[in-house]
C-alpha positions as CSV (number, residue, x, y, z in Angstrom):
1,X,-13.0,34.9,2.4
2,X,-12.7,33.0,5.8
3,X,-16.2,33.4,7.1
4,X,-17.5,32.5,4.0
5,X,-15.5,28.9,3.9
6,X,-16.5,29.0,7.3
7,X,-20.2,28.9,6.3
8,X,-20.1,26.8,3.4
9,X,-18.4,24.1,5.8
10,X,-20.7,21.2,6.2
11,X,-22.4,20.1,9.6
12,X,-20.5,17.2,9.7
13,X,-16.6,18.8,9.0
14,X,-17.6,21.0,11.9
15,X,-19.4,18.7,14.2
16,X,-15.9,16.6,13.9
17,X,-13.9,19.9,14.0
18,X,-15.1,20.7,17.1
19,X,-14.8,16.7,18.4
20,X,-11.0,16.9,17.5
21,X,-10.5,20.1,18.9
22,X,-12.2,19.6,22.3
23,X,-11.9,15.7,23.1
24,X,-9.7,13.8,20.6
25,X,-6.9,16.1,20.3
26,X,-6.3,17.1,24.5
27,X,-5.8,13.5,25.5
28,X,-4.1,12.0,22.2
29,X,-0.9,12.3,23.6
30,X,-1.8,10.3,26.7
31,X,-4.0,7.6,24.9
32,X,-3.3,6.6,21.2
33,X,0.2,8.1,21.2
34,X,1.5,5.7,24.1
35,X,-0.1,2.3,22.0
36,X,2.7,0.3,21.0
37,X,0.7,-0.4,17.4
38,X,0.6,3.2,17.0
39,X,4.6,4.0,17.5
40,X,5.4,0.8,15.4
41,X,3.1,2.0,12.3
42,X,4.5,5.2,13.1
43,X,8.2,4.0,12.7
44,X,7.8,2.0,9.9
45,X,5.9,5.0,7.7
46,X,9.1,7.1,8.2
47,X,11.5,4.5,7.2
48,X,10.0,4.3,4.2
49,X,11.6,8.0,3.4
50,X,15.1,8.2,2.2
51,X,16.5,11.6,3.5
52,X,18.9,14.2,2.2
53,X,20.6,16.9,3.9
54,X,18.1,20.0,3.2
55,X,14.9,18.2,2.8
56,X,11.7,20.0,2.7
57,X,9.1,17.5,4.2
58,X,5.2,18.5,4.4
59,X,3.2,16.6,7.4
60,X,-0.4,17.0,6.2
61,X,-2.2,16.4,9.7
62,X,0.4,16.8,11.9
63,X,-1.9,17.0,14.9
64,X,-0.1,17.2,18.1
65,X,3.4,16.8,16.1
66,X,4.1,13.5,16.8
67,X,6.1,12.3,14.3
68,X,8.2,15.7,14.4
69,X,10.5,14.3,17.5
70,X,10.5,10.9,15.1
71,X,11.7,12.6,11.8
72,X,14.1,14.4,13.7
73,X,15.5,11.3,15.5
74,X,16.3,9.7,12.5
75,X,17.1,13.0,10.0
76,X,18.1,16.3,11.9
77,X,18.8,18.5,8.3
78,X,15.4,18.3,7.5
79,X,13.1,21.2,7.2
80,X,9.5,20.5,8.6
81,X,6.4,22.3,8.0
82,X,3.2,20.5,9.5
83,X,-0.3,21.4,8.7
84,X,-3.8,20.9,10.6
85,X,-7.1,22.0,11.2
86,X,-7.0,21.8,15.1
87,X,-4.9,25.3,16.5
88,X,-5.1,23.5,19.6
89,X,-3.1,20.5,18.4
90,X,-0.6,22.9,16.4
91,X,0.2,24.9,19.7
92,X,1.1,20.7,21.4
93,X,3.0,20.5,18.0
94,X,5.1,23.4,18.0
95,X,5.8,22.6,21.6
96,X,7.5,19.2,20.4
97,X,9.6,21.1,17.8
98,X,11.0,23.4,20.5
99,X,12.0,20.3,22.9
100,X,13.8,19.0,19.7
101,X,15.5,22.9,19.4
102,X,13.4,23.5,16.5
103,X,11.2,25.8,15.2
104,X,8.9,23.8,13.2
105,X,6.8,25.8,10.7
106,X,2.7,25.0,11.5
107,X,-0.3,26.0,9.4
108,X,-3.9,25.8,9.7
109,X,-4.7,24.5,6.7
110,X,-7.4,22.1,5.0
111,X,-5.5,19.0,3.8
112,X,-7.9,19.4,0.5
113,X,-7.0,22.7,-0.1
114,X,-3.0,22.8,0.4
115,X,-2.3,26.4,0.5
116,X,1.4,26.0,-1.3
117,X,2.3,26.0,-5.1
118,X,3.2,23.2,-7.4
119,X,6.1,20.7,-6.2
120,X,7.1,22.7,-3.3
121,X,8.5,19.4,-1.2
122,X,10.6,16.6,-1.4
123,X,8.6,14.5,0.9
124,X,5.2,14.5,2.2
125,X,3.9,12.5,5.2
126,X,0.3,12.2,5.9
127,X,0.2,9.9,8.9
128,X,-3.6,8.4,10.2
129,X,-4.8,11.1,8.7
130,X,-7.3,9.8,5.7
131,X,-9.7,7.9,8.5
132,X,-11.3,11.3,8.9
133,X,-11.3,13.3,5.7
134,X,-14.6,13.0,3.6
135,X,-12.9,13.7,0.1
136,X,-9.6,11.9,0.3
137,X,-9.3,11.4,-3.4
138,X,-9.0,14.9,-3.1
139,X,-6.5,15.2,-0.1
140,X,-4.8,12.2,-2.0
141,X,-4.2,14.6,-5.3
142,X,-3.2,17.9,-3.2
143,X,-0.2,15.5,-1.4
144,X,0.6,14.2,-4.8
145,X,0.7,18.0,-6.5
146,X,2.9,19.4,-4.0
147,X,5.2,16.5,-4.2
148,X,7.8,17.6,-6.6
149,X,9.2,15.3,-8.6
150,X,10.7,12.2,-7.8
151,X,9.9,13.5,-4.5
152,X,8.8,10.7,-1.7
153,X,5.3,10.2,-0.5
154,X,4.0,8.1,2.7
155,X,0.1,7.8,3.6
156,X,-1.9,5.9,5.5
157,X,-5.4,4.7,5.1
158,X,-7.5,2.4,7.2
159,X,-8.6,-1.0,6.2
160,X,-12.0,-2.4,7.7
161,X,-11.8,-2.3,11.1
162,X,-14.9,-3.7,13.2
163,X,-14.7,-1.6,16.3
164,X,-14.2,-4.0,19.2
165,X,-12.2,-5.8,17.3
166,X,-9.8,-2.9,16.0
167,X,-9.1,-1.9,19.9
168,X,-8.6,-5.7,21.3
169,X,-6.1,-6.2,17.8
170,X,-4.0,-4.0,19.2
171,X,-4.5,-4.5,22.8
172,X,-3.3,-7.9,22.2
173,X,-0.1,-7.0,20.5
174,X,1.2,-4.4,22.9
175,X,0.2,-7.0,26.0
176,X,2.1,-9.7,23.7
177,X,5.5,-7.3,23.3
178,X,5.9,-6.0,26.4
179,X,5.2,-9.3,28.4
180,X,7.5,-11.1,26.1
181,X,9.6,-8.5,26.8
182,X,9.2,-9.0,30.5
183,X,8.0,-5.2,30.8
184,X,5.0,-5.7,32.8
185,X,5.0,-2.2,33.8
186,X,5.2,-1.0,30.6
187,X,2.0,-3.9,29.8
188,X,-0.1,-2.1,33.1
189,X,0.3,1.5,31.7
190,X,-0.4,0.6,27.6
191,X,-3.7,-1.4,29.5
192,X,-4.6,1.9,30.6
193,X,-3.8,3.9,27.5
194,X,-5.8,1.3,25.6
195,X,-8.6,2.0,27.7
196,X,-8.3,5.6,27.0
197,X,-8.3,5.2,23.3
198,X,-11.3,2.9,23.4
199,X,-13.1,5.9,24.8
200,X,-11.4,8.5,22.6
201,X,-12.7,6.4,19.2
202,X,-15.7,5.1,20.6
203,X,-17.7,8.2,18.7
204,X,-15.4,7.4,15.9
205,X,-16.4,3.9,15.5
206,X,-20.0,4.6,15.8
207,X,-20.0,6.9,12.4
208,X,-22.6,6.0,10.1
209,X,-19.8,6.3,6.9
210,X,-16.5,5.3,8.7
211,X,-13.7,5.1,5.8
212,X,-12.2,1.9,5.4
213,X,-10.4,0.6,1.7
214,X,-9.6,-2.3,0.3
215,X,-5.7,-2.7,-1.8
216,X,-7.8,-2.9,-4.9
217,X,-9.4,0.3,-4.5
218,X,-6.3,1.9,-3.1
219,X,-4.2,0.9,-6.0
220,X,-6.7,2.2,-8.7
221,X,-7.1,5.4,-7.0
222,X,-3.0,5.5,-7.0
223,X,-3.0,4.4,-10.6
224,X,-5.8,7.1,-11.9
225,X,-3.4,9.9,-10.4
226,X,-0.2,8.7,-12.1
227,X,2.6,8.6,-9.6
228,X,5.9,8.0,-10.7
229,X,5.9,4.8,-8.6
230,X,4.3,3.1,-5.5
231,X,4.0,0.3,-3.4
232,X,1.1,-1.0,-0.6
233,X,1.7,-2.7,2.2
234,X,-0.6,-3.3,4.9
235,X,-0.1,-3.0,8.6
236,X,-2.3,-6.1,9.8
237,X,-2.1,-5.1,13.9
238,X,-2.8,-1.1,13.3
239,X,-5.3,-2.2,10.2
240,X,-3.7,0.3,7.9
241,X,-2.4,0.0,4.7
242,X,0.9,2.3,3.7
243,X,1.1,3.6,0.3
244,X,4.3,4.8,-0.2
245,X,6.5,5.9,-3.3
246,X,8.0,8.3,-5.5
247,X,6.0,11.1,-8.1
């Protein structure tokens, strides 16, 4: 069964596979991570979640498990389980879990083809995740059927960015906060780390089909799959808009 999904992969999942796995995913940690737009989306996606002692939360994309040490900061009794295509990022993942003295649970799994039954979680986070995935109507309905109900939901998904423009947005914030902040140390190294993640998305930028949606769209995809309730709000510095809710 596996080498046959392998083959029936299409050029393109594995030509961006194999970018993840080999360029994107190594220096992540050290580029996008350290941006100051990044960590602030990042924040305000989790606040959105109102824990309970004992809750099972999904992370579809987990990547190199940066939002584990987040989730934990703010809601220790909760039990993670992160999923991803990249092994390479799950091994930085797990890695982050153990620092936090957890064992987080990490899968490689499609994030159109969740390998778990019906409303098996009480949240799901799926975190700059939908920028990259061809069928995300599809992703979009596997996070929604897992959910269990009245269960919490948080995704992201990219509004048009232009390229230049997306990196200097976000340049121009982080200079702006840490200068106001007087943390010009703090200004020189996110320079740097912008740089980087200039270079990391530059083959990004320059896909022919780059997903990008507008709230219109967003909100009649949201409507044709019938959650409970949800709400988008957009993100104008990171250029994402965060659908969030309840099934």
């Amino acid at each position: 069964m596996h080498d046959c999904e392998e083959r029936n992969k299409s050029f393109s999942d594995k030509l961006v596979g194999f970018y993840f796995d080999r360029i994107y995913n190594p220096v992540y940690d050290s580029t996008t991570a350290q941006s100051s737009a990044y960590r602030s989306l990042q924040k305000r996606s989790i606040n959105k979640f109102e824990f309970e002692d004992g809750d099972s939360m999904l992370c579809v994309g987990v990547g190199t498990g940066n939002e584990i040490p987040c989730l934990l900061h703010r809601e220790r009794r909760i039990d993670i389980v992160g999923v991803d295509m990249s092994e390479r990022a799950l091994k930085r993942a797990y890695r982050k879990g153990l620092e936090m003295g957890r064992e987080i649970k990490l899968l490689n799994m499609d994030a159109r083809k969740l390998q778990f039954p019906d409303e098996s979680f009480d949240k799901v986070l799926c975190l700059h995740v939908m920028d990259f995935i061809e069928d995300d109507e599809e992703a979009t309905r596997e996070i929604l059927r897992v959910l269990k109900g009245r269960g919490q939901f948080v995704i992201t998904f990219p509004f048009k960015r232009e390229g230049i423009g997306f990196g200097v947005s976000i340049m121009k914030d982080n200079l702006h906060q840490n200068i106001s902040s007087q943390k010009y140390g703090r200004a020189l190294l996110e320079l740097l780390a912008q740089l980087g993640v200039g270079i990391v998305y530059l083959p990004l930028l320059l896909r022919a089909k780059q997903r990008s949606y507008s709230r219109q769209n967003l909100e009649m995809v949201f409507e044709k799959l019938m959650p409970h309730d949800f709400q988008v709000e957009e993100d104008a510095v990171y250029m994402d808009f965060i659908v969030y809710g309840s099934k």
